[in-house]
Structures are given as C-alpha cells and as structure tokens.
SELOTOR-414703 format. One record per residue (C-alpha): x, y, z. Coordinates in steps of 0.05 Angstrom, whole numbers, padded with zeros to 5 digits, always signed. Last residue first. Layout:
XYZ/...
//
This chain:
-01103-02260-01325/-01153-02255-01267/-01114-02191-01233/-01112-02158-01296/-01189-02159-01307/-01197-02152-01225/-01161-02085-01238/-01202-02073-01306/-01263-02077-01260/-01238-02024-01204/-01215-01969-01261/-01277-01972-01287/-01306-01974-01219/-01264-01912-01195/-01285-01878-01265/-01357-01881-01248/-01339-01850-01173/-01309-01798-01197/-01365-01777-01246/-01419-01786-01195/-01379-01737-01154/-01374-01694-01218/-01449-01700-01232/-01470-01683-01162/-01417-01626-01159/-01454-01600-01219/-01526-01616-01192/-01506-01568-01136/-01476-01512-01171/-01540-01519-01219/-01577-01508-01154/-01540-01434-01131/-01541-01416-01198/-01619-01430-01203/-01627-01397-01139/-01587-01334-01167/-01624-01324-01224/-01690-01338-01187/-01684-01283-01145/-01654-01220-01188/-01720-01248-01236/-01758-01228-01180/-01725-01165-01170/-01744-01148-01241/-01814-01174-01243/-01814-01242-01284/-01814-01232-01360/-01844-01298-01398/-01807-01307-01473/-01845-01323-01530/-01811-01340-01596/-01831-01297-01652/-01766-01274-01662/-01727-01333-01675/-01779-01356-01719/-01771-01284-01765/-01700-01307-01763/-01698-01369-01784/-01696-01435-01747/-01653-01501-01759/-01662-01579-01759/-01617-01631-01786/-01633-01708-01774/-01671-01716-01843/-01686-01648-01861/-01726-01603-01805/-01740-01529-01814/-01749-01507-01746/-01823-01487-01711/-01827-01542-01667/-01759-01563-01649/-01759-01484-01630/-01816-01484-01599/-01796-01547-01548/-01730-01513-01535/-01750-01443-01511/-01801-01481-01467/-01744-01532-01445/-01692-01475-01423/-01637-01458-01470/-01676-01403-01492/-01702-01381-01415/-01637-01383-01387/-01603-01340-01443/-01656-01294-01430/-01652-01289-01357/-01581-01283-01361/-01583-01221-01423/-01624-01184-01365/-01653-01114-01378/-01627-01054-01333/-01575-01038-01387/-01634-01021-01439/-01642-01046-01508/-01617-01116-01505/-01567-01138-01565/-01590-01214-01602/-01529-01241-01649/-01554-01296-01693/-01495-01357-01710/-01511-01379-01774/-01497-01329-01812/-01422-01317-01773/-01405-01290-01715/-01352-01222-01706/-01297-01227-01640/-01258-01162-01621/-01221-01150-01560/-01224-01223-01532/-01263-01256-01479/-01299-01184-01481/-01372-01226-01441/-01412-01261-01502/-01476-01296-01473/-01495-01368-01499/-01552-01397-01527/-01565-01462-01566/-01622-01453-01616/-01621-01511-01657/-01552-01550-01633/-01591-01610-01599/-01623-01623-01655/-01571-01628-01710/-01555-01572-01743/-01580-01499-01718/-01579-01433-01719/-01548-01417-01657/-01561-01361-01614/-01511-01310-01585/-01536-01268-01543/-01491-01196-01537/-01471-01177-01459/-01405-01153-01478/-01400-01138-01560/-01408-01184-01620/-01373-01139-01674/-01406-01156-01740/-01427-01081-01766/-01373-01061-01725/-01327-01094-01771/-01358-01072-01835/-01310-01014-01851/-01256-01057-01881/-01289-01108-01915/-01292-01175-01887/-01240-01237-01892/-01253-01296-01842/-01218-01331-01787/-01237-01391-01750/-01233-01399-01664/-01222-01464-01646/-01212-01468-01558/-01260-01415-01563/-01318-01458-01522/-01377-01411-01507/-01418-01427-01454/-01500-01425-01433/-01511-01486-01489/-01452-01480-01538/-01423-01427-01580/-01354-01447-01608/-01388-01503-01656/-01438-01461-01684/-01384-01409-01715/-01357-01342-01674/-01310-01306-01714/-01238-01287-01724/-01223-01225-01761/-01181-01215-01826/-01181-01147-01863/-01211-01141-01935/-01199-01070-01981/-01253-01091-02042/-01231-01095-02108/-01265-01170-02114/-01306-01178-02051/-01357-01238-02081/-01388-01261-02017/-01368-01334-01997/-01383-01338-01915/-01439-01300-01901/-01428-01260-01837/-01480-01255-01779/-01551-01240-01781/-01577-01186-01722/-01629-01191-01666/-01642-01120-01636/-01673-01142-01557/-01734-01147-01525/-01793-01139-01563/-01766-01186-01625/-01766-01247-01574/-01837-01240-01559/-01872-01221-01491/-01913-01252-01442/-01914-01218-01377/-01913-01231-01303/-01933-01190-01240/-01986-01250-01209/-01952-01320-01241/-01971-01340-01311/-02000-01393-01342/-01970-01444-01388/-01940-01456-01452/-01967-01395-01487/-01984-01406-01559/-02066-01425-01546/-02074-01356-01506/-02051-01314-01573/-02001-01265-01574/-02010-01210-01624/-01979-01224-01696/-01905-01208-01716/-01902-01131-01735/-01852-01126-01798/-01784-01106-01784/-01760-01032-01762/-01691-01030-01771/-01646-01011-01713/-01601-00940-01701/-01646-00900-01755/-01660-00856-01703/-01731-00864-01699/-01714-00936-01701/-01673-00933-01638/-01741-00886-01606/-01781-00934-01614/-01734-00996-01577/-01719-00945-01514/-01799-00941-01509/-01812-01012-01524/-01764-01027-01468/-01789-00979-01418/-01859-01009-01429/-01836-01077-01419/-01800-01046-01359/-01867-01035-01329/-01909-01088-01346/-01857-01134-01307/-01891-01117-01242/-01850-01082-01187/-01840-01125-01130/-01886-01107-01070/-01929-01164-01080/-01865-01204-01071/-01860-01285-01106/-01823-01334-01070/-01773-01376-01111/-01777-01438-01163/-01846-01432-01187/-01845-01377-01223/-01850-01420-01295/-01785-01394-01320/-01753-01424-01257/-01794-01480-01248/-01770-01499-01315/-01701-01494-01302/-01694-01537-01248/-01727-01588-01279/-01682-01585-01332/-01624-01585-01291/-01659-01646-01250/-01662-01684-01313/-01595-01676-01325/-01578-01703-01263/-01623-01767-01276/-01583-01774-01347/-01515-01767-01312/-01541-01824-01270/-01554-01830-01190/-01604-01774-01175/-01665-01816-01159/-01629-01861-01097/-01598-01799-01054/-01653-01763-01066/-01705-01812-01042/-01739-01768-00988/-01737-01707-01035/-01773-01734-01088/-01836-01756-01054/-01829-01693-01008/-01826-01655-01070/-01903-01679-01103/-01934-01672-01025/-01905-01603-01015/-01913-01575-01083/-01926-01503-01055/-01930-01509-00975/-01870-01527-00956/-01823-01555-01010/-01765-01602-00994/-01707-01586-00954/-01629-01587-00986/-01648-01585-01057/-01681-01517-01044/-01744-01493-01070/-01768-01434-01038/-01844-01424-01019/-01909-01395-01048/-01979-01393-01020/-02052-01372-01060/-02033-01427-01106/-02051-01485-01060/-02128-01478-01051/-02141-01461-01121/-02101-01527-01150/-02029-01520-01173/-02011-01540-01258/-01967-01595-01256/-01885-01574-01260/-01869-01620-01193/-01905-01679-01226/-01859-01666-01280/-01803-01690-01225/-01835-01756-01206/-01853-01784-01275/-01783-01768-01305/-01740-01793-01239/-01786-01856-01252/-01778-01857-01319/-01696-01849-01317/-01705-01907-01268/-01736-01953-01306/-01686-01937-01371/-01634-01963-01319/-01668-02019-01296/-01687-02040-01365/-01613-02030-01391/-01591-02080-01315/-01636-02128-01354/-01619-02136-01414/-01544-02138-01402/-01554-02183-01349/-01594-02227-01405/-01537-02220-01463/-01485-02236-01398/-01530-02298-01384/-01525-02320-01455/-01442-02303-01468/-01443-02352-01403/-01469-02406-01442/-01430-02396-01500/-01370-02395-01458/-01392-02461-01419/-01407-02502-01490/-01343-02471-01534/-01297-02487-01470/-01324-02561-01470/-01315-02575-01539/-01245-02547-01533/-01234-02588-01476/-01256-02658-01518/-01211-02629-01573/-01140-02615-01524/-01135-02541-01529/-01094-02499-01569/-01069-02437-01558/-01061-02394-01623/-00994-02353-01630/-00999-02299-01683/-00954-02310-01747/-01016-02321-01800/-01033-02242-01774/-00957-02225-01798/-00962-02261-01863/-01025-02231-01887/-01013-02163-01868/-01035-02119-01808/-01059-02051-01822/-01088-01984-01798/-01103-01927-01825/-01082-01865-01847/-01001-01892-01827/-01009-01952-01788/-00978-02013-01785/-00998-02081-01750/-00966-02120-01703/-00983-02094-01644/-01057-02092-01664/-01054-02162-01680/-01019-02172-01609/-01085-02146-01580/-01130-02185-01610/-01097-02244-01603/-01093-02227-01524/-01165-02202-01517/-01196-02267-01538/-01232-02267-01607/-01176-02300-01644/-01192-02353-01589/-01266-02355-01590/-01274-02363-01663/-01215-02419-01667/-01262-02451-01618/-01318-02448-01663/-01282-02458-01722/-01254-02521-01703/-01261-02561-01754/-01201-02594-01784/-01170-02561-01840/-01184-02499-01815/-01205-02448-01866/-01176-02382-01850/-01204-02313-01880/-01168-02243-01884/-01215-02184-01889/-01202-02108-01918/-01188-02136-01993/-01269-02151-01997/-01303-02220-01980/-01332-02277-02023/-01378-02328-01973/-01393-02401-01973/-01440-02412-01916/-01435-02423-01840/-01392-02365-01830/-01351-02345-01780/-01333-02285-01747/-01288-02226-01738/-01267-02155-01716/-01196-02159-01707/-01170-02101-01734/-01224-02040-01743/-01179-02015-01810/-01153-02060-01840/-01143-02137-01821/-01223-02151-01804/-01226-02227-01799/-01267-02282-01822/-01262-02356-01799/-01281-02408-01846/-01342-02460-01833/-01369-02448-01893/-01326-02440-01956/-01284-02382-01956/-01284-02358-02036/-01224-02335-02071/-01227-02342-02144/-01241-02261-02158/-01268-02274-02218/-01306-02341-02207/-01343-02295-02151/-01366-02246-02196/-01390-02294-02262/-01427-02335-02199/-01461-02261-02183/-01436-02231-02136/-01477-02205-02061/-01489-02149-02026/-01525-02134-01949/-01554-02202-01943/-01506-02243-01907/-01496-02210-01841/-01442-02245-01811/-01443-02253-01728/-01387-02245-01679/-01412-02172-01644/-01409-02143-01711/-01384-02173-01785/-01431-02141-01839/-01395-02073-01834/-01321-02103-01856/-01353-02119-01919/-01378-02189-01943/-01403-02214-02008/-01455-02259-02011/-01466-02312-02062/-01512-02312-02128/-01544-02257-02099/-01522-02204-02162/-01453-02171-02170/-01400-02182-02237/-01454-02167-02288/-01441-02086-02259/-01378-02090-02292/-01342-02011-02279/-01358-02033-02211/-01297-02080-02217/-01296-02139-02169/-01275-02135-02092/-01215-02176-02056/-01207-02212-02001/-01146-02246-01974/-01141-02322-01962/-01118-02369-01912/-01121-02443-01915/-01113-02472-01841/-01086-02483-01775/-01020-02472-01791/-01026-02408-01804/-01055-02385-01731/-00981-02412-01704/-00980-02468-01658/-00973-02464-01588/-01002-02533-01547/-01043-02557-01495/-01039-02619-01457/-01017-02596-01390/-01043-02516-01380/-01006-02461-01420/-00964-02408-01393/-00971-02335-01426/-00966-02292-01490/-00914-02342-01523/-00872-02301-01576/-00814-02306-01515/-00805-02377-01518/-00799-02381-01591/-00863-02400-01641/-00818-02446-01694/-00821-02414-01765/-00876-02418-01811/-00873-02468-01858/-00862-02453-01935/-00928-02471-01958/-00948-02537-02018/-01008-02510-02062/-01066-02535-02033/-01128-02577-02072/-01066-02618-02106/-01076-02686-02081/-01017-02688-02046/-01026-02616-02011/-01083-02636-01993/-01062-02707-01958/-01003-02659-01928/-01051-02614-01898/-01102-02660-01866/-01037-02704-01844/-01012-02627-01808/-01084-02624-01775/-01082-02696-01745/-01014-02683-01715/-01040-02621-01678/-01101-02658-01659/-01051-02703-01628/-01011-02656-01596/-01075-02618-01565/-01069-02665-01516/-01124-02728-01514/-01171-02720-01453/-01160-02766-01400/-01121-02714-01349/-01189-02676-01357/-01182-02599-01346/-01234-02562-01308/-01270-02511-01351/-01261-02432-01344/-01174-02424-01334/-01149-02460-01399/-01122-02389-01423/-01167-02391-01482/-01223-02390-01428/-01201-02346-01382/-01188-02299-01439/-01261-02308-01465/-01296-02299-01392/-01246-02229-01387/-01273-02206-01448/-01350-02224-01428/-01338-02187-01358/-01306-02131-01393/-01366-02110-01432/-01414-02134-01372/-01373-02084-01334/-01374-02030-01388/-01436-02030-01389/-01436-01967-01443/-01474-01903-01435/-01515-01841-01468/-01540-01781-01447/-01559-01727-01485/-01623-01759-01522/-01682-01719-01527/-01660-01687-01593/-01592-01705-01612/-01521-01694-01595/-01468-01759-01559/-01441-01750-01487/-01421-01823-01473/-01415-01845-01402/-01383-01914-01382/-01422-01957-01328/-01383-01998-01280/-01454-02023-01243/-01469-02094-01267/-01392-02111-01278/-01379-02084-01203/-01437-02121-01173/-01420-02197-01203/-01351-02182-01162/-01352-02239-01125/-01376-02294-01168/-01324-02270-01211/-01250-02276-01172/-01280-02328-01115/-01290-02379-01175/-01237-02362-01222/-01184-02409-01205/-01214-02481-01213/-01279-02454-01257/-01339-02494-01245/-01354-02426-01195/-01362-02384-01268/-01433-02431-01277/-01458-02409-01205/-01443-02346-01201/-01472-02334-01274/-01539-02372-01239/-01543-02333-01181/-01537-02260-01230/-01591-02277-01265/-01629-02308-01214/-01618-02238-01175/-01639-02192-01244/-01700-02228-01250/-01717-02284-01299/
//
C-alpha cells in the first residue's frame, strides 16, 4: 500500500464522520509531517523523532469518538439509558447473591463535572458504576513459593500502547489466593501511580501490583470502556485529580469518580469497529512516512560520501572551493552537482543537517574543502618546530618524557594525503595531562576548594558551565590542574557519543581545574592551532578510532591515555589550515541557520496540529 492509498483511504473512512469530515481529510499532510525532535546520546544515533501528527491524529480520532463525533448516530438505536438500567440489575442480582458486597453509591455527576455536551441517547455515569474495582497488590519476596506461572502478574511496564504483556512474572495459585484480588478477563487495567492512565485490558485472568486499579464491567463493554478511559479527556481529568508529592497519584475513589460517556450499545459497537479501523491505517501511515524518512537519511548518506570518494588521476591535478551556495567546479563536480541541485529537498531533517556537518568536516580534514597553494609552506616545517619546542620542555624538566608510541604505519591512516600534508600523532603536538581524582586520602593536608571541569560541562566544540562542581585539592597543586586559555579539553568517555568529545577552554572564569576523566591537551608553540585540533577530534576520523580503540562495557565506552595519544591527526600547511578554518565556520553558520529555520518551522506545525486538535473538540 503506498503512502497516497494510505492516506485516500483514512480520508475516506474519517469523511463517515458528520462533523469531522472537512476537519481530517484536510489536514492528512500536517499529521504526516509535524515531526517532534529528540536529541538523545549514542553512537551513530544523534537524532531522534516523534510523529507527532500521527500521535495526535490517533488522540484526536479517540476523543471524536467518545464525544459521539466519528460514527453517525442512529435515532433507532437503544439510549445508553437502557444499558444503564441493565448494568445496575447486573449489580443488584450480585449483590443478592453475595459475589459483591453491597457499595455506597456514588454521588450524582453535577452539571459542571460534565467535560462536554453529549449527543441524544447517551448518558454520564460515573467510571464506578460500571463495574467491580480492585487495587493491586504484590506478595512477599521474603516467600519465593508465592511466584511461579500459575497466572501472570502485571506491572505498570507490561501495559504499553493498550496491550498486556503476560509473560514477564507470574504467582503461583498459593500467590494469587494470597493477595485475593484477581481481574478476571475482560477487566480493564489502569496505571494509578506513577505514569497515570496508561491502561488496557486483558483477555485472561490476571493479578496486578498496588500501582494499577482494575474495573470489571458488569456488562461487557471492555472494549469501549478501553477506548473511553483512553480518550484524552479521562486521561486528563485523572491527572487533575491526582496528587503528587515524589510521585504521582490518584486514589481509588477519586478515579471511580471520573465521568464516563456512554454510548447507546449498537453505537458503541460501531465506534469500537471505525476506531479500530482507523488505529490500523494510522499503524500503516506511521510505517510508512518512518520508511520515507529513514529513505531519505540514506539517500542524503549515499550522495554526500560520494563527495569523500577517493579522486581519479585526471581530476586530482585541479582543486576548487566548496561553497553551499554553488556546487563544485572541477573537483567533485559531477558527485556535488547531484547534491547541489536538490538542496532544498536533501537537507530537510535535523538528521540530514547533521549529516552535512559531518560532511563538512571531513572534507575539511581530508583537504578537500578549499584550494590548496603551492606556495604555502608545507606542514613538515612546523612539525619540526614543534618537536624542537617539545625537546627542549623535557630538557627542562617542564613535560615528562613518555614512552615512544610506534612509527606510523600506511594501514592506520584513514586516507591519503594532499601535496604539503603530514601525518602526525596526538602525543607530537601538544603536553596531554590527567585531571584530578576525586577520593584521594588528604588527611593533614592544607585543602582549598576549586571548581572543575567534569564530562558533562565539556561537550562537542562547547563547553556548557551552566553546573560547575567543586572539589577540595591541596594547596600548592592548583597550577598543577589549572586548565588555561587555549587548553583541549577531551573527554574520557561514557556513553558513545561522549568518548572523546573536544572542546577548547578560552579564561571563561579566572581559574577552572578538570577532573580524571576529563584530559587536558596544551600546544607547544603559539603559532600551532588548538581549532584545527579540536576540529579534527570531534571530526568523524578522530571519532571512528576512538570507538575503535576504547574500552567498551555494555553501552559505556572510554579511552586511555596512551590511546589518546596515539591518535593520528593530518597537519595541513599553516595558511591552509587559516583556509579551511574559516570555510568550515563560514558552512557550519549555514547548516546552523538551516537547522534553526527547520526548527521554526517544526514547532509551527506542532503548534498547527494541536490547533486543529482544539478546534475538532
């Protein structure tokens, strides 16, 4: 089914509906393209989102519903009254033959407890008169005969998206008989701590812990009691009515109160049917607009590594500037045009953007971003400078001399090299330096208090000091951990995203120290570049060894020291590198206003599809 019949047949089954037609046929584009972004950490996977059309779409098709608003009403149908009437006999007869212990009723629902008008035929009645309700409760763990798969017991985690998982723990009989309170099938269960309102039903007899209420109607109509306490108004006024002090709460009594709209039988039946089958075309136009995305993120993938593929003999011998503005001339001309004539339609996503940074960088580190100059003096040169200045700082005793790493090898280098580059290794350009260890013994020993940089504050190519810790140190040590102007500071690591996360230091405060796991790297000379480097080690190569090379537990990854210093860096000629720094500032400028225009205009269709939301109910 493609995304067009998809979307022709939803219009078609919301058009049934007597005042929704126009309202959601219509605006089937904004709940395919309202798309919330989630920024979440992890290796290869930075961008993350939420339909939150489609999400809003399937609320807005269940408060339609419970409002009488998605099937056409039938003057024939018998009113809710009567299935009212029914369900107070079912009571009474249990109540006579003692299966129910006899209730104090609940009080009348007033005029103003009623969340909105009803249609002809239906009727308010509150959620505990409906049915037997029930709180959960758990056995001892001290009795471990109490649990086995006799029945299932159910948690707050096996109730998502309206379904019961029924296999994640279960009591034994012995269990269950001690807690005596079991929803038989066809009871409703709800979440009443914590993530109020999650629920579903179950088509087995369950147990369930103290955090879930249940309701057994005494009629059946689970389904349609499903899609009502489901809605968005029943969820919302059991939020309103519950408490919160570390968590939140709504008691048994106050979520029996709620106001449940009820729906003459032969409509319910009918609301259940269309609402199930439109929750079915939203699962498919979910599917399908996810492809479309993940489509495109492969297709802005494919097209801009083709920019990074090795040049052929008869195309190297020419270089040209990359702008975002005008494609390549002579370099990757046929591989940019391709990307450059469908700008406007490749860099639509946060994830696409991000791409393009990354991109961006690795022509940069690669050469291949701005013209090289014969004439430019080659990066030989200040290597030499630099091992110069670095010899004589441990002739001094100014730096310790550490153990000589092993010569470069042609299978460790990423990629070749333009004319006037070098290869070099971490350790050869700059003093790298551990930072404090939180827990030393300093019994007798005259402390002062300093704040310090932790993983958190430093942050790809920024450092956020919005929490800033404090730590004791010796008196006398504090230059020892002083992170000065123009100091790298390079994470540790964490998760993956955090291993090896650069940032440069420039006096944001008179004195700052860093902790272990925070490495401070100091260039040797003032004509070297601490922005080249940080660009380099937050730049894909950088990245790639350093997921290879770190120590990797579970979803944690870090690098030592001796790792961090092996890690080969390419030196462009100095004015070179004066080039590229400021054409990849110039082009992250860009992708930033990209990403905040794209950013805006996300937010206006949020903002658009919970308009039509309000506007429907």
């Amino acid at each position: 089914m493609t995304d067009l019949s998809i979307t022709d047949t939803l219009a078609r089954n919301i058009e049934a509906a007597p005042t929704a037609e126009n309202l959601l046929a219509t605006h089937l584009d904004i709940w395919t393209t309202a798309i919330e972004q989630k920024s979440s950490a992890g290796r290869g996977s930075s961008n993350k989102f939420s339909l939150y059309g489609i999400k809003k779409l399937r609320e807005l098709i269940l408060e339609l519903a419970v409002r009488g608003k998605l099937v056409p009403q039938d003057a024939n149908d018998e009113p809710a009254s009567v299935l009212l009437e029914r369900i107070a006999a079912e009571k009474a007869q249990l109540v006579e033959e003692g299966k129910l212990k006899k209730q104090k009723p609940l009080p009348e629902i007033k005029e103003y407890e009623k969340p909105f008008e009803l249609p002809n035929g239906w009727e308010w009645i509150r959620l505990g008169e409906l049915g037997y309700t029930q709180t959960g409760g758990t056995p001892s763990k001290n009795r471990p005969e109490l649990f086995g798969n006799d029945i299932s017991f159910i948690k707050p985690g096996d109730i998502l998206d309206g379904t019961v998982c029924y296999e994640n723990e279960g009591l034994s009989f012995l269990g269950a008989e001690s807690l005596g309170r079991i929803a038989p099938a066809n009871s409703l269960l709800m979440v009443c701590i914590g993530t109020i309102g999650k629920c579903g039903f179950i088509d087995r007899d369950c147990a369930f812990n103290q955090q879930i209420n249940s309701i057994t109607p005494y009629v059946n109509i689970i389904k349609y009691l499903h899609k009502v306490t489901s809605a968005a108004y029943f969820q919302n006024l059991a939020w309103e009515l519950s408490a919160s002090t570390t968590i939140a709460i709504i008691n048994k009594g106050k979520w029996e109160s709620i106001p449940i709209a009820v729906a003459p039988l032969a409509e319910q039946h009918r609301i259940v049917a269309k609402v199930d089958e439109l929750m079915s075309l939203c699962d498919a136009l979910e599917t399908q607009t996810e492809a479309s995305i993940a489509a495109h993120q492969t297709l802005v993938e494919a097209l801009l590594n083709a920019l990074l593929l090795p040049q052929t003999a008869a195309n190297t011998a020419s270089q040209s500037n990359v702008s975002l503005e005008r494609p390549f001339i002579n370099r990757f001309d046929k591989n940019w045009q391709r990307v450059a004539e469908h700008f406007d339609t490749l860099f639509t996503t946060s994830a696409s953007i991000d791409t393009l940074k990354q991109t961006i960088l690795q022509l940069a580190v690669m050469g291949k971003l701005v013209k090289q100059d014969p004439n430019d003096e080659p990066a030989a040169k200040l290597l030499a400078r630099i091992a110069k200045e670095k010899a004589q700082l441990i002739k001094e005793g100014k730096i310790k001399k550490q153990k000589p790493l092993p010569a470069i090898t042609h299978e460790e280098k990423p990629f070749e090299l333009p004319q006037g580059w070098e290869w070099i290794r971490f350790e050869d350009l700059v003093d790298i330096q551990g930072g404090i260890t939180k827990g030393r013994k300093l019994i007798g020993r005259e402390l002062i208090t300093v704040k310090y940089l932790s993983v958190a504050n430093v942050q790809r190519s920024y450092l956020d000091l919005g929490h800033l810790k404090e730590i004791e140190i010796p008196v006398g040590e504090e230059d020892k951990y002083r992170v000065k102007a123009r100091d790298l500071l390079i994470t540790e690591g964490g998760d993956w995203d955090k291993v090896g996360r650069t940032a440069i230091w420039s006096n944001e405060l008179p004195y700052i120290a860093h902790q272990n796991h925070v490495f401070k790297a100091r260039i040797f000379l003032e004509e070297q570049s601490e922005v080249w480097l940080e660009k380099y080690l937050n730049g894909p190569f950088a990245r790639d060894y350093f997921a290879g090379s770190s120590k990797q537990t579970t979803n944690l990854a870090s690098i030592n020291k001796t790792q961090l210093r092996g890690c080969l860096i390419a030196i462009p000629p100095k004015e070179e590198k004066d080039r590229i720094v400021a054409k990849v500032d110039e082009l992250m400028a860009l992708c930033d206003q990209l990403k905040a225009r794209l950013a805006d205009a996300q937010t206006t269709q949020l903002h658009l599809t919970d308009a039509i939301v309000e506007q429907a109910v």
